[in-house]
C-alpha positions in Angstrom: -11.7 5.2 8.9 -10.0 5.6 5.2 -6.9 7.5 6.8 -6.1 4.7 8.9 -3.0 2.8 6.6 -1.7 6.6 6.2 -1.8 7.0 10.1 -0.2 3.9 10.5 2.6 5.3 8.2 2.8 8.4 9.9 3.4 6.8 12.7 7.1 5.0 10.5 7.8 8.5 9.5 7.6 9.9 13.3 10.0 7.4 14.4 12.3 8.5 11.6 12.3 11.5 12.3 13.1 11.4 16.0 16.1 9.2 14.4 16.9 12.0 12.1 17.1 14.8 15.2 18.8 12.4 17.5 21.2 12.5 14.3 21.4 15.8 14.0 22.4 16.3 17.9 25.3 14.0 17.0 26.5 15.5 14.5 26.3 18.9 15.9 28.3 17.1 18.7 31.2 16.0 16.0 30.2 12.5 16.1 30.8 10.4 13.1 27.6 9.1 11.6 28.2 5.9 9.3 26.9 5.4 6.1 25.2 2.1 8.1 23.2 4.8 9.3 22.7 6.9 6.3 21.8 4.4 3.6 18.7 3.6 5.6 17.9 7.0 6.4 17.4 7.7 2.4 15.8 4.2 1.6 13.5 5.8 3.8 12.4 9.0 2.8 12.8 8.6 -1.2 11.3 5.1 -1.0 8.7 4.5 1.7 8.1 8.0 2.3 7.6 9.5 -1.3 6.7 6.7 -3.5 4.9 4.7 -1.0 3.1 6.9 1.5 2.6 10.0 -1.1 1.9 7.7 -4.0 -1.2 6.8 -1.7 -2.3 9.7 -0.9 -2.2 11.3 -4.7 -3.5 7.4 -6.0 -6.2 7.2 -3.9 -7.2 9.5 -1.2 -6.9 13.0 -3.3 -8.8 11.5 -6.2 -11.7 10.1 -3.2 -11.6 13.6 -1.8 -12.2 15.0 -5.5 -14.7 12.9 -6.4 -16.5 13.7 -2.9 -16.4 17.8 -4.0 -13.2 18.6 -2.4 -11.4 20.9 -4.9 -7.6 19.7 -6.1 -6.1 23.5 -7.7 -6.5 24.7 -4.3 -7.2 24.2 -0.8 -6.1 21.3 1.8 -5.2 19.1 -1.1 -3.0 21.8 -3.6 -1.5 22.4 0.0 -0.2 18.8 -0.2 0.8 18.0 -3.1 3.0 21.6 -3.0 4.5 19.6 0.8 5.0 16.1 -1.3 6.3 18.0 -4.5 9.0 20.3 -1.4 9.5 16.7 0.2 10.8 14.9 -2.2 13.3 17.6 -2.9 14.3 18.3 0.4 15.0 14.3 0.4 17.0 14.7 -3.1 19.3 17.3 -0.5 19.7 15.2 1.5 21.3 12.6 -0.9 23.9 15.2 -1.9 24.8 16.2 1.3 25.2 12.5 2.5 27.4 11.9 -0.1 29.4 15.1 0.5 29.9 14.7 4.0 30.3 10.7 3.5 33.7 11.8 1.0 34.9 14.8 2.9 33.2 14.6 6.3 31.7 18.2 6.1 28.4 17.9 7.9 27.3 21.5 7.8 25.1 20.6 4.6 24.1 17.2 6.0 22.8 18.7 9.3 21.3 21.9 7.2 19.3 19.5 5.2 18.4 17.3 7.9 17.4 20.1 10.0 14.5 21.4 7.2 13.3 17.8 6.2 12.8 17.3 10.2 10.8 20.3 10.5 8.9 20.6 7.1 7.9 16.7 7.5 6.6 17.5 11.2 4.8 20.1 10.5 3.0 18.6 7.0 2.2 15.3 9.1 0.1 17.7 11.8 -1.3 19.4 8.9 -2.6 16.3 7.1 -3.5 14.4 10.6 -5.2 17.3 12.5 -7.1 18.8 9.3 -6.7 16.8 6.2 -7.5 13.7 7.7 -10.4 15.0 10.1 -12.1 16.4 6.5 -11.3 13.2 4.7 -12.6 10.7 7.6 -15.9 12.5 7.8 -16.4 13.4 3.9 -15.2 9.5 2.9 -17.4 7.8 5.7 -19.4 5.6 3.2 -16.5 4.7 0.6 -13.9 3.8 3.9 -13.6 -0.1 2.7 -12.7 1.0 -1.1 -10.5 3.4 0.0 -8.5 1.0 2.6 -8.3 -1.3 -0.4 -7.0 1.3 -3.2 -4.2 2.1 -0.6 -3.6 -1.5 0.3 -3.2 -2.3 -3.6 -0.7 1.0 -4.1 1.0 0.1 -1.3 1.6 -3.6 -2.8 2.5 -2.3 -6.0 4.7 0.3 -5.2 6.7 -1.2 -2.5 7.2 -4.6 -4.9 8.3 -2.1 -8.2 11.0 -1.3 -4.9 11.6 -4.9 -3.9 10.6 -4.1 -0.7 7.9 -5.2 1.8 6.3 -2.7 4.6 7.9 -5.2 6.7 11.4 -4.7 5.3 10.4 -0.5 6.2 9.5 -1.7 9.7 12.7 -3.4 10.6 14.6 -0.9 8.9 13.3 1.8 11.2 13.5 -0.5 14.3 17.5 -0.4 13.2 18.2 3.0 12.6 16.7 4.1 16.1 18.7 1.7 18.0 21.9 2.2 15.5 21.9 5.8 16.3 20.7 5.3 20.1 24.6 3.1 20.2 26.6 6.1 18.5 28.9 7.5 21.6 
């Protein structure tokens, strides 16, 4: 199956975002929310979620849909790369309003921002795994192995021009659910 690493990523990006509404919640609630718990929260979806996960999805599974006679200037993929492109600066809100409610503790921006990354991410990851990825599994049958290891190689490549490993991703999501599970 050549969507299987991106499944496997969705799978990251689900837990962060059940982290990111049980956030929400609490701040909505007038809890405090530490920056312990905010620094990850952006690692996450500037690092893992847009260079990482997108940059295998534009690096290698767009240009294998392509070449199998799946058009890019419109259609499931244009779709896509229009979410990634709203994504990323949905995530770039969120920085600001981190930092704003980090200096002044105002979280109506924080939880406004929060809010639309929760619900445009949710609903782009049902788009890509209940169409995108049905297409691509069934058009990229025959080329699954080169595919796995194009996205293997991106992956490598772009989480080491981070510094990171997909394990250092793993145990930072592991963290942020149970940090914000302890907020009172």
């Amino acid at each position: 199956m050549s969507t299987q690493s991106l499944r496997k990523d969705h799978k990251l990006i689900e837990k962060v975002l059940q982290a990111l509404d049980a956030t929400i919640k609490l701040l909505k609630d007038g809890k405090q929310i530490p920056e312990e718990i905010l620094s990850p929260t952006l690692d996450f979806t500037q690092n893992f979620t847009d260079v990482c996960h997108h940059g295998k999805e534009e690096e290698a599974l767009f240009p294998a849909l392509e070449k199998a006679g799946m058009p890019t200037t419109m259609g499931p993929i244009h779709m896509m790369l229009l979410d990634h492109k709203r994504t990323k600066e949905i995530a770039e809100h969120i920085s600001l309003a981190s930092k704003k409610y980090l200096e002044i503790g105002d979280s109506a921006y924080l939880i406004e921002t929060l809010e639309l990354y929760v619900q445009h991410v949710t609903e782009h990851l049902w788009k890509e795994n209940n169409r995108l990825f049905m297409m691509a599994d069934a058009r990229l049958n025959d080329a699954t192995n080169e595919i796995d290891k194009n996205m293997d190689d991106i992956e490598a490549k772009k989480l080491s021009e981070l510094g990171k490993t997909r394990s250092h991703y793993e145990s930072l999501v592991d963290e942020l659910e149970k940090n914000v599970s302890e907020i009172n």
